[in-house]
MMTF fields as JSON, N, C-alpha, C and O atoms, coordinates in Angstrom:
{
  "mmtfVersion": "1.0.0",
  "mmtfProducer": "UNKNOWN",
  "numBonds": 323,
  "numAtoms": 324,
  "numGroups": 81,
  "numChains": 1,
  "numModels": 1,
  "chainsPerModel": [1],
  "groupsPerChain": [81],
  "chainIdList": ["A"],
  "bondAtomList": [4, 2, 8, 6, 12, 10, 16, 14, 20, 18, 24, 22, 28, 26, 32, 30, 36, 34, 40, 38, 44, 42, 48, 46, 52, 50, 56, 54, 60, 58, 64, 62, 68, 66, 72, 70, 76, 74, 80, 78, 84, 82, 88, 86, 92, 90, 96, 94, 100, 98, 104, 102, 108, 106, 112, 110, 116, 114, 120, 118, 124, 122, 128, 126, 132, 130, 136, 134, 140, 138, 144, 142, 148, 146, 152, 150, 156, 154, 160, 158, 164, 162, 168, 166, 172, 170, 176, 174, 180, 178, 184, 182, 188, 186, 192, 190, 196, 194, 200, 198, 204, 202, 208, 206, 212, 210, 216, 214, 220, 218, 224, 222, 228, 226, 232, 230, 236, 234, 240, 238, 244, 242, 248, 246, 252, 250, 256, 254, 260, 258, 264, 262, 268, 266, 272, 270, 276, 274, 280, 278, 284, 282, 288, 286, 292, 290, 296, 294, 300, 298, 304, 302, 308, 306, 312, 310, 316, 314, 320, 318],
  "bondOrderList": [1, 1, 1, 1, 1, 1, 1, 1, 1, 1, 1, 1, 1, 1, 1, 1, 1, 1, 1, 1, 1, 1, 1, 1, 1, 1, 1, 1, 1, 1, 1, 1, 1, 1, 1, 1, 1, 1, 1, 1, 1, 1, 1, 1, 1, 1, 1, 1, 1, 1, 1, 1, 1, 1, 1, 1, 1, 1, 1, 1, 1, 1, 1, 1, 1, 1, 1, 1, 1, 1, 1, 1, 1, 1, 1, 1, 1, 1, 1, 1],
  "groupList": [{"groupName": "UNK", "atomNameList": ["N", "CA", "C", "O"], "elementList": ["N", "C", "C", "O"], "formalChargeList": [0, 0, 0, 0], "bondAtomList": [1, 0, 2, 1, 3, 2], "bondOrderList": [1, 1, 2], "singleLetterCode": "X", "chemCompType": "L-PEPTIDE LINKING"}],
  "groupTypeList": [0, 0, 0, 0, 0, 0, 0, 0, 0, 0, 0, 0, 0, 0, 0, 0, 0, 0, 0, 0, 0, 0, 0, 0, 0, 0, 0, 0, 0, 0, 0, 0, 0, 0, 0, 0, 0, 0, 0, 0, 0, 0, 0, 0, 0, 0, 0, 0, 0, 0, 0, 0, 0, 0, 0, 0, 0, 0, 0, 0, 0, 0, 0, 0, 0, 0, 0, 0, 0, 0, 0, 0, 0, 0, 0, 0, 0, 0, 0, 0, 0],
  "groupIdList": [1, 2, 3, 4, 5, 6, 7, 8, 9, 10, 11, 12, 13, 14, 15, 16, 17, 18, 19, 20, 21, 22, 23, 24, 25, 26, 27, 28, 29, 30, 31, 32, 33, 34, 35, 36, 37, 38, 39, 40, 41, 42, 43, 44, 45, 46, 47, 48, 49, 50, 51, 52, 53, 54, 55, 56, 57, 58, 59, 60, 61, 62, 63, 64, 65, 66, 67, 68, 69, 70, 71, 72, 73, 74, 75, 76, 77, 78, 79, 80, 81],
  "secStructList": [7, 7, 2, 2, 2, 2, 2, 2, 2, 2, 2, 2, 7, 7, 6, 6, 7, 3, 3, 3, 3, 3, 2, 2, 2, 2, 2, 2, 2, 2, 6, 6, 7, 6, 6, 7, 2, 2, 2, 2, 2, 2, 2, 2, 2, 2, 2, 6, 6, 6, 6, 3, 3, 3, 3, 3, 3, 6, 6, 6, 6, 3, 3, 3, 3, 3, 3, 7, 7, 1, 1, 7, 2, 2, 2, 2, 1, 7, 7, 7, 7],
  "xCoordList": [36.84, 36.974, 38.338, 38.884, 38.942, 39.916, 40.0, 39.067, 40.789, 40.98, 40.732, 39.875, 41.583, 41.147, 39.904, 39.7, 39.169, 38.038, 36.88, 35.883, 37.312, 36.544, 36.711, 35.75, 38.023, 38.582, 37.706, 37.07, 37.726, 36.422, 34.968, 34.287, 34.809, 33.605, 33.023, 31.886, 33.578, 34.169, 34.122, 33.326, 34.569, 35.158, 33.535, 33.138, 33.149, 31.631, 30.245, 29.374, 30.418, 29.581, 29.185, 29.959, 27.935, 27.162, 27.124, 26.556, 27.482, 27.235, 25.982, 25.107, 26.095, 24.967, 24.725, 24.135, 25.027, 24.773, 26.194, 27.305, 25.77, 26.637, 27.639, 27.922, 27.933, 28.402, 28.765, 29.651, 27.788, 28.143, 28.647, 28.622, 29.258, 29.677, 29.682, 29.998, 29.399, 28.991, 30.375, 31.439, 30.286, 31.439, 32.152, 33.357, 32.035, 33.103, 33.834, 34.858, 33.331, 34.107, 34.905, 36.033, 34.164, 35.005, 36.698, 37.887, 35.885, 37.501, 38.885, 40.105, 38.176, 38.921, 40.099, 41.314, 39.119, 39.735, 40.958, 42.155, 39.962, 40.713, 40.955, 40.519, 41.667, 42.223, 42.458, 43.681, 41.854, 41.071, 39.984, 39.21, 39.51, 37.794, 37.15, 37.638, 35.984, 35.305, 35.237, 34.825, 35.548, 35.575, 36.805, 36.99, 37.877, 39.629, 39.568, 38.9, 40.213, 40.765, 41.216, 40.701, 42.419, 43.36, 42.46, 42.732, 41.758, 41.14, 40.493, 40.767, 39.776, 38.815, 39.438, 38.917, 40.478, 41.369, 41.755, 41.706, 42.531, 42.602, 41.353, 41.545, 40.272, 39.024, 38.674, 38.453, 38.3, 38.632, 39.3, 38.677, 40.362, 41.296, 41.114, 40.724, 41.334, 40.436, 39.356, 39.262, 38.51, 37.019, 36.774, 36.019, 37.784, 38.098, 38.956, 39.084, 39.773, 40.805, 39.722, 40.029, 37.925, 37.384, 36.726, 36.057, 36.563, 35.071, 34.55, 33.468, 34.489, 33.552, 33.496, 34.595, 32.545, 32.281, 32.037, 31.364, 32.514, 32.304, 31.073, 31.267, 29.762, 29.307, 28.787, 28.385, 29.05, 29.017, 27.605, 27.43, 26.615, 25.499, 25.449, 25.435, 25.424, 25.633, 24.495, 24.524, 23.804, 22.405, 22.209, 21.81, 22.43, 22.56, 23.533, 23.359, 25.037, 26.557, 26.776, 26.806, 26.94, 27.758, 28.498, 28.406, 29.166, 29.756, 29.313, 29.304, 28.934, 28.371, 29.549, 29.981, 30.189, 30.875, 29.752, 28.762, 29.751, 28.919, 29.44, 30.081, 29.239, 29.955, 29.498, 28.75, 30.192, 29.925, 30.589, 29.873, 31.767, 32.619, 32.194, 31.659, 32.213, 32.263, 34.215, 35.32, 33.761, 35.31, 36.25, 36.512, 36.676, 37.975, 39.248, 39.305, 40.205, 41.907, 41.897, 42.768, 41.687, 42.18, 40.986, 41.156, 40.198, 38.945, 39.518, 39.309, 40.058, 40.06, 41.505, 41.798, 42.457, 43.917, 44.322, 45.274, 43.507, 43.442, 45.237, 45.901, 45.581, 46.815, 46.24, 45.205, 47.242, 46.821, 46.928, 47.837, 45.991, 45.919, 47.046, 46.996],
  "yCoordList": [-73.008, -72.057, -71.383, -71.414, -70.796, -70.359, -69.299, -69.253, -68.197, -66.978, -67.432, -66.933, -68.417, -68.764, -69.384, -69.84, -69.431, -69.929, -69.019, -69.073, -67.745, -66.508, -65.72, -65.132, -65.631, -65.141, -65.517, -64.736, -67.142, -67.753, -66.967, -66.488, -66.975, -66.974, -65.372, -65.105, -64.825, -63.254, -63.026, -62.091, -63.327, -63.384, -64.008, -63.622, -65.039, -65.364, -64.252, -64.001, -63.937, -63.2, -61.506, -60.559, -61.433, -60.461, -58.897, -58.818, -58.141, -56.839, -57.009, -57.871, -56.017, -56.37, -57.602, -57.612, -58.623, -59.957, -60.161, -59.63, -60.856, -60.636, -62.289, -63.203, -62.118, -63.065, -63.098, -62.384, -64.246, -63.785, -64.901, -66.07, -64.077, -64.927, -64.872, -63.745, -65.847, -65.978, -65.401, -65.208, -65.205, -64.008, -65.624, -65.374, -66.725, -67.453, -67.994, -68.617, -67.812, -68.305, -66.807, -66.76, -65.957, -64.469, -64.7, -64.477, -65.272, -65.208, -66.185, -66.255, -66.606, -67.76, -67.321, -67.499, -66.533, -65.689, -64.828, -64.907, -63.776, -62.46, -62.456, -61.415, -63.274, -63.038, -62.34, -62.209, -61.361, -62.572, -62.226, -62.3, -61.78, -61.462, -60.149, -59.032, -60.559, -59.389, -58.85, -59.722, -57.559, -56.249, -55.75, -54.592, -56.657, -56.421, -55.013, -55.193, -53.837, -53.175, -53.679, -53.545, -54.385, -55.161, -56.222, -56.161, -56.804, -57.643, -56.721, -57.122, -55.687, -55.236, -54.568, -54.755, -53.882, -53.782, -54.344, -54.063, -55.8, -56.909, -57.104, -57.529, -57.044, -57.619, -57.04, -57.57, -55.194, -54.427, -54.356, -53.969, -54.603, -54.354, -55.359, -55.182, -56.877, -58.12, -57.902, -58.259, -57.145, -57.009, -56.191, -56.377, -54.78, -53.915, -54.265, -53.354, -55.43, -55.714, -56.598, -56.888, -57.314, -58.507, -57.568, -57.977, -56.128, -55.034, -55.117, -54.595, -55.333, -55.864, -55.009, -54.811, -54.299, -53.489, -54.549, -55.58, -54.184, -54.764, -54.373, -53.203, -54.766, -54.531, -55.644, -56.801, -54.623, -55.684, -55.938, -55.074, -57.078, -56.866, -57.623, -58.84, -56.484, -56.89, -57.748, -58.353, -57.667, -58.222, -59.796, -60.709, -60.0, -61.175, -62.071, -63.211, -61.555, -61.874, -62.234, -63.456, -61.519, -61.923, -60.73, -59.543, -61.207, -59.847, -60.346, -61.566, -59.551, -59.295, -58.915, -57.774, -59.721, -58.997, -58.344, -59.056, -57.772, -56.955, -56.474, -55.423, -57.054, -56.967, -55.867, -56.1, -54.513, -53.258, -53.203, -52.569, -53.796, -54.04, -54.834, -55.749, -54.93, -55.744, -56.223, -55.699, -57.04, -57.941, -56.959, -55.966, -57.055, -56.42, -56.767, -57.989, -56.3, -56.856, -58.07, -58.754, -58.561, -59.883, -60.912, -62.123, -60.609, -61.51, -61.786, -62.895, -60.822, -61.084, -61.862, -62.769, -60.945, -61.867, -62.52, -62.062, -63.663, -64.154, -65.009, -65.599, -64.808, -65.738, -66.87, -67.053, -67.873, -68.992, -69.359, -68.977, -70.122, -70.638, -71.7, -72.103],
  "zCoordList": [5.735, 4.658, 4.753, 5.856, 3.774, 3.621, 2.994, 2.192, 2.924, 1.988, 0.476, -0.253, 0.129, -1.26, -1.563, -2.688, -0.774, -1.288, -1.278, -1.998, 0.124, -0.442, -1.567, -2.063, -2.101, -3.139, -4.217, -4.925, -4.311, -5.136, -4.977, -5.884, -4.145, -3.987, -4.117, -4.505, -3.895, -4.564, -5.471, -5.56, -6.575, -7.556, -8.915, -10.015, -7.982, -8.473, -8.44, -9.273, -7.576, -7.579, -8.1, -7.959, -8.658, -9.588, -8.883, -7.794, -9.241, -8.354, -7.455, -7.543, -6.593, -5.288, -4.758, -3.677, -5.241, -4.457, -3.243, -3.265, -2.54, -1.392, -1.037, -1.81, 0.354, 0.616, 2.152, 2.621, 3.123, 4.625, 4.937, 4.552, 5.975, 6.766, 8.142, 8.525, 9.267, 10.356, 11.31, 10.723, 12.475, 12.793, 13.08, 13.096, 13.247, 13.753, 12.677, 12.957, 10.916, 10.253, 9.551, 9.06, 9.66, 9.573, 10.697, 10.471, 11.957, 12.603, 12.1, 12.253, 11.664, 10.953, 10.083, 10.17, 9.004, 8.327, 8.521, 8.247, 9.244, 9.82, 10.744, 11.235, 11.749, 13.338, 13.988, 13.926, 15.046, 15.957, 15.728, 16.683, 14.595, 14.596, 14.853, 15.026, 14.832, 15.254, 16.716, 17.481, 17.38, 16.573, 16.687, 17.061, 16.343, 16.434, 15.199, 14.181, 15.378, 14.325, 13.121, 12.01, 13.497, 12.891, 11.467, 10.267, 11.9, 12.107, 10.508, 9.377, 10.744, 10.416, 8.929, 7.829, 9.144, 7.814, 7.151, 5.953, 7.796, 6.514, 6.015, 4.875, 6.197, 5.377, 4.706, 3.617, 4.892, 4.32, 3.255, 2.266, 3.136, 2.025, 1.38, 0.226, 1.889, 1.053, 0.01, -1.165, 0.881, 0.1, -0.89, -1.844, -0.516, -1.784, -2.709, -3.527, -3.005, -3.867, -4.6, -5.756, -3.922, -4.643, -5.143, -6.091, -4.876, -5.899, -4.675, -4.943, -3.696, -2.299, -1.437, -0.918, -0.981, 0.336, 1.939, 1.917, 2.817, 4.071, 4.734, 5.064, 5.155, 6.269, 7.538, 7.664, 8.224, 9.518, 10.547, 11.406, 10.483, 10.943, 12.48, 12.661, 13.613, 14.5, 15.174, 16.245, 14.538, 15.292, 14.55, 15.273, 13.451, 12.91, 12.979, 12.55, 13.694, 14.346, 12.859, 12.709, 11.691, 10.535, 9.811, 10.125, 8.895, 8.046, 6.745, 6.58, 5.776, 4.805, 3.819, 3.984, 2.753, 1.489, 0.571, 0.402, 0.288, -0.706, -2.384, -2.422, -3.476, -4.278, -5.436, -6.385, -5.086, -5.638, -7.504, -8.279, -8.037, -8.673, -9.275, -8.649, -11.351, -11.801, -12.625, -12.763, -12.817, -12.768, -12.164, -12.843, -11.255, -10.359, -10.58, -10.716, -10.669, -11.581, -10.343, -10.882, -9.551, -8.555, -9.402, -9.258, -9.978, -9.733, -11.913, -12.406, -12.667, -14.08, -14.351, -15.13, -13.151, -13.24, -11.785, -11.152, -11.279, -10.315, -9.993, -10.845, -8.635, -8.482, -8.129, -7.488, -8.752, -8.196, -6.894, -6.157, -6.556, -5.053, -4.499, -3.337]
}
């Protein structure tokens, strides 16, 4: 998986419906993962630019996009990939 394909996948989805991801393809993402700071702000800011809230479920080892936002300016005037 790739940023642009969460972007997609972001971008699909209905308020409140979500989108997880397992912490090893989160690291993928956001390097080096979970529970880097660093790490934790780029996704952050990712997730708020898709309408998307972050939460993080430690007991299930995933992160959760959560999509609070309907059409978000990244998701109506998307860059191309």
């Amino acid at each position: 998986m790739t940023l642009a394909d969460l972007h997609d996948l972001l971008c699909g989805l209905s308020v409140s419906q979500d989108c997880r991801l397992p912490y090893n393809v989160y690291e993928l993402l956001f390097q080096p993962g979970e529970p880097d700071t660093s790490a934790r702000v780029r996704a952050f800011k990712f997730a708020k630019d898709h309408g998307c809230e972050v939460e993080n479920d430690l007991k299930a080892q995933e992160v959760r996009f959560v999509k609070r936002i309907t059409n978000p300016r990244c998701c109506v005037n998307p860059v191309p990939h």
